[in-house]
N, C-alpha and C positions, 0 to 999 in steps of 0.2 A: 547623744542617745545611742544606746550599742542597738548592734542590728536587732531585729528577734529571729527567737528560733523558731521553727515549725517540727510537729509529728503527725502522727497518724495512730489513729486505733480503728479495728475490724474486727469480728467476731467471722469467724472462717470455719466453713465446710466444705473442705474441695481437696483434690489430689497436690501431690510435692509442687510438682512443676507451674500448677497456679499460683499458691502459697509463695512460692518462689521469688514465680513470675511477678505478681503484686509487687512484695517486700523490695525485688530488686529496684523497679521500675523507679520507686519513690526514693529509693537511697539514693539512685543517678542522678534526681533532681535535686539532692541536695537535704533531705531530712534527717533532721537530727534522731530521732527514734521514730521506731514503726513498732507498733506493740498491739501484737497478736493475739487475741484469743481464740484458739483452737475447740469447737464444736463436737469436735467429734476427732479421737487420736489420727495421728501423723506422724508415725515417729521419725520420721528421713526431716520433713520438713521442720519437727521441732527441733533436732541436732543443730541444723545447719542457722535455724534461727536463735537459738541460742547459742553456740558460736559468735556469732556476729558482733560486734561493741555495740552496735545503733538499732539492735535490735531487742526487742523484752516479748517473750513469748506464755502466755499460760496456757496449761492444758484444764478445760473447763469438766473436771470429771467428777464422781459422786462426794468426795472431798471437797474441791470448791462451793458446792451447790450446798452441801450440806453447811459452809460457813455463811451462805446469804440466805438461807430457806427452801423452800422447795424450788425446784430446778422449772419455769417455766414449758410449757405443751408447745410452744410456737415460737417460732424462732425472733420474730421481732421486740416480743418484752426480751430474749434474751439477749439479743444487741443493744438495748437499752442503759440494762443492769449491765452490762460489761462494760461498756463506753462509759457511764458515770462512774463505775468504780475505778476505771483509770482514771479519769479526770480529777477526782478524789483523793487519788494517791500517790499525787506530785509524778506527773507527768515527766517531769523534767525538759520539757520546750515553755515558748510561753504562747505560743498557738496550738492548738489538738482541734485534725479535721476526721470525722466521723464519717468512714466509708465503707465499699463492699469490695469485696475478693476480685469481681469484675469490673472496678472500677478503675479507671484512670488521670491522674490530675494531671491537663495539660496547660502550665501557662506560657504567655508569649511571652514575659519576663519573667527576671526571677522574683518567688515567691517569699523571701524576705524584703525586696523592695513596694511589693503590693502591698505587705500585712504592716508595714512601715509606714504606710501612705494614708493607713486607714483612721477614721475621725478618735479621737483618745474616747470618747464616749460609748463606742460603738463593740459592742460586748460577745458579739458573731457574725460572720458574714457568707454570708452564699456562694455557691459555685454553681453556675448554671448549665445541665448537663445535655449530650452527646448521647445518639444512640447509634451504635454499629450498624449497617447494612448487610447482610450478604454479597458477595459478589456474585456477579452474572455472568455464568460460563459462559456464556455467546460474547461478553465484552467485558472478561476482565481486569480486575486493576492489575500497575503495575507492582513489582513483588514488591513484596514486605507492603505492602498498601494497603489501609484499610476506609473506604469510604463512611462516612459520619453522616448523619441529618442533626439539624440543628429545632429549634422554631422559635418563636416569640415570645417574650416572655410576659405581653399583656392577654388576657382571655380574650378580649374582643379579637384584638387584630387575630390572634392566633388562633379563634374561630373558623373567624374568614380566610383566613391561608391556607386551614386544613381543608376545606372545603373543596380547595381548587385544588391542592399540590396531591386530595386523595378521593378523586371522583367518585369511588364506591360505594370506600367505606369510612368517609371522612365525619361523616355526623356522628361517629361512634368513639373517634379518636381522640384523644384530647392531644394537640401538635401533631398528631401521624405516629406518635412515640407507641412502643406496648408498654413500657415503665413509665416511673415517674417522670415528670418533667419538673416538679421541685425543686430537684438539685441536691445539694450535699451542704452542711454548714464547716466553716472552720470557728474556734471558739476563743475567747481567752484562756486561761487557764489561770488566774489569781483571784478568781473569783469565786468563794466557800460555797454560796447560795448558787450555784449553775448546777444543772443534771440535765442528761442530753436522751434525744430519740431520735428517731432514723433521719428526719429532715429537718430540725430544729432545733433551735437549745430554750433551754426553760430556768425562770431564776425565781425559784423560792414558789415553786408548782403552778408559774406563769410564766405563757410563752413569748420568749423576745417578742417586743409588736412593733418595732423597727433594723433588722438584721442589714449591716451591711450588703453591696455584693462587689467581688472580685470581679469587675470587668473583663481582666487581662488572665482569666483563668477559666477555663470551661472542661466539662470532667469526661471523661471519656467510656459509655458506658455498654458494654461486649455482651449486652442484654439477650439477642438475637444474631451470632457474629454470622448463620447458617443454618439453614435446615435442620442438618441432626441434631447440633447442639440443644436449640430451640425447642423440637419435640421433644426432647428427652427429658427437659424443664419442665415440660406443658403441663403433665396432670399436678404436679405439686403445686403449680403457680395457681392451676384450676383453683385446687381443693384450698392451698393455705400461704400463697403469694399473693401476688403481685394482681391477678387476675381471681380473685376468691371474690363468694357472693359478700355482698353487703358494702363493697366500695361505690361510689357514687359514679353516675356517666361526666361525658366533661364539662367544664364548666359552659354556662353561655352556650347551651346547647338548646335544641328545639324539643320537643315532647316526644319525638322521635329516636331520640338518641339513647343509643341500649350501652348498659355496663358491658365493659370487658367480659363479666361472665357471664352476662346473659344472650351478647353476641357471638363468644363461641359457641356456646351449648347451643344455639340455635344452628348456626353453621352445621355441628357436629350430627345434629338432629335432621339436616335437610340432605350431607351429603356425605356426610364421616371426613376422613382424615382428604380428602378431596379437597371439599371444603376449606378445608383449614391450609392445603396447598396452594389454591386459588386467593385466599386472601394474602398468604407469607408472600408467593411473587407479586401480588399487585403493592404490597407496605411497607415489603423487608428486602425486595433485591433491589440494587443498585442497578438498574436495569438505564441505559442512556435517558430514555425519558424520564423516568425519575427522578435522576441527575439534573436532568435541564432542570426542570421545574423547582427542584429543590432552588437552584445557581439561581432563579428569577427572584427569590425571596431574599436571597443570602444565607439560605441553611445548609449552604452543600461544605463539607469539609474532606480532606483529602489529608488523611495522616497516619504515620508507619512508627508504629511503638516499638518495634524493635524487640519485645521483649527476651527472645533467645539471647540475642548478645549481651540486653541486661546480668542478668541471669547467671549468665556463664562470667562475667565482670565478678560478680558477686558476691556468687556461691561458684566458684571455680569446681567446684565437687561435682556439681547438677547443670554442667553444664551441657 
């Protein structure tokens, strides 16, 4: 049996240097194509991706949209419709995993011997994700280091974990994470009846109801890497991420437990951006206790992506 091949498809709204940064990270690891669709122009970052051999780049402008319908108001149907029209039209690997600009796939082996390993039956599989910490100028990592939290991937235990690892505001959290805790899927690709969404794949407008998971791969995600970054995110996530009304609180939660947006706004309501300081250092720094606490579960991760020397590997241009 020949090895398989793995890619990647994103729908991307970020400057060169992420766009980059992404593209390079995954060609180091070994993937055969990374195929980009660009949200909104880039033209330093389309050159260099198209350049590339392992690279396939669209730019998603009033011509594209015009050949699928009107151009969706919110970016998750349009990571959808992008992801399935690759998947659609021969990928050229015979895995395609579905991720974000901020995302990182880190396995401990390699990723043709996992998707190798995997049941013949088994039509997608999970990557169970990382969420970046801040580092804590009073106790720094070492360079290039980026502190990770992990959690549980059952609702019970990981109820009860968050509980203790985040004495606050842990009833509100679902693992301590501000993103998802889902994960990311990787897919077949020989499969006509598949179309994909941001944490799922779907065959014949049903969703897998048995999805493998990659044990030996967990995804690396730069959700929160810092303060500024973070705030700068914040109201978009408010009004039409990640943190928008109408998402659920976490699972296995008590009566208690307030949605992401109904727990900032309330923060925001009691003490302004104060508030929302006071929760980032108690959720989002890497503060030693934290650490501990995370290290007593087994969520504490400790890893340096390197991205600049990806990068500059790469795209020797940007670098």
């Amino acid at each position: 049996m020949s090895t398989p091949t793995w890619g990647l498809v994103a729908t991307i709204k970020a400057d060169t240097t992420a766009i980059l940064n992404f593209a390079a990270h995954h060609l180091d690891l070994g993937a055969h194509r990374v195929h980009v669709y660009l949200d909104a122009p880039a033209p330093d970052a389309f050159a260099a991706l198209k350049a590339h051999p392992k690279c396939r780049v669209t730019l998603c402008d009033a011509t594209y949209w015009d050949r699928r319908g009107k151009r969706p108001d919110t970016h998750q149907p349009r990571q959808s419709i992008n992801a399935t029209h690759c998947l659609q039209k021969r990928p050229q690997v015979d895995w395609l995993a579905h991720i974000d600009v901020d995302e990182f796939l880190w396995p401990s082996r390699p990723l043709p011997s996992q998707l190798a390993a995997l049941p013949p039956d088994a039509i997608s599989a999970r990557i169970r994700p990382l969420e970046a910490m801040a580092p804590d100028p009073s106790d720094p990592p070492p360079p290039g280091v980026t502190w990770f939290k992990a959690c549980a991937p059952f609702p019970g235990q990981r109820r009860n974990e968050t509980a203790e690892i985040y004495p606050t505001y842990g009833p509100h959290l679902n693992g301590g994470f501000l993103s998802h805790v889902a994960g990311k899927i990787f897919v077949r690709t020989d499969r006509p009846d598949l179309s994909l969404r941001i944490h799922n794949a779907f065959i014949d407008g049903d969703k897998d109801p048995s999805p493998a998971t990659l044990d030996e791969t967990e995804l690396c995600h730069l959700h929160a890497p810092d303060w500024d970054r973070w705030r700068e995110a914040y109201r978009f996530r408010l009004a039409q991420g990640s943190y928008r009304a109408g998402l659920k609180p976490p699972p296995a939660s008590g009566p208690e437990a307030l949605t992401m947006n109904a727990l900032f706004s309330l923060l925001e309501e009691d003490r302004g951006e104060a508030a929302l300081a006071d929760f980032f250092a108690e959720v989002c720094i890497a503060t030693p206790d934290l650490r501990a606490r995370l290290d007593a579960y087994g969520h504490l991760r400790r890893i340096a992506l390197d991205l600049d020397a990806k990068r500059a590997r790469h795209f020797p241009d940007h670098g």
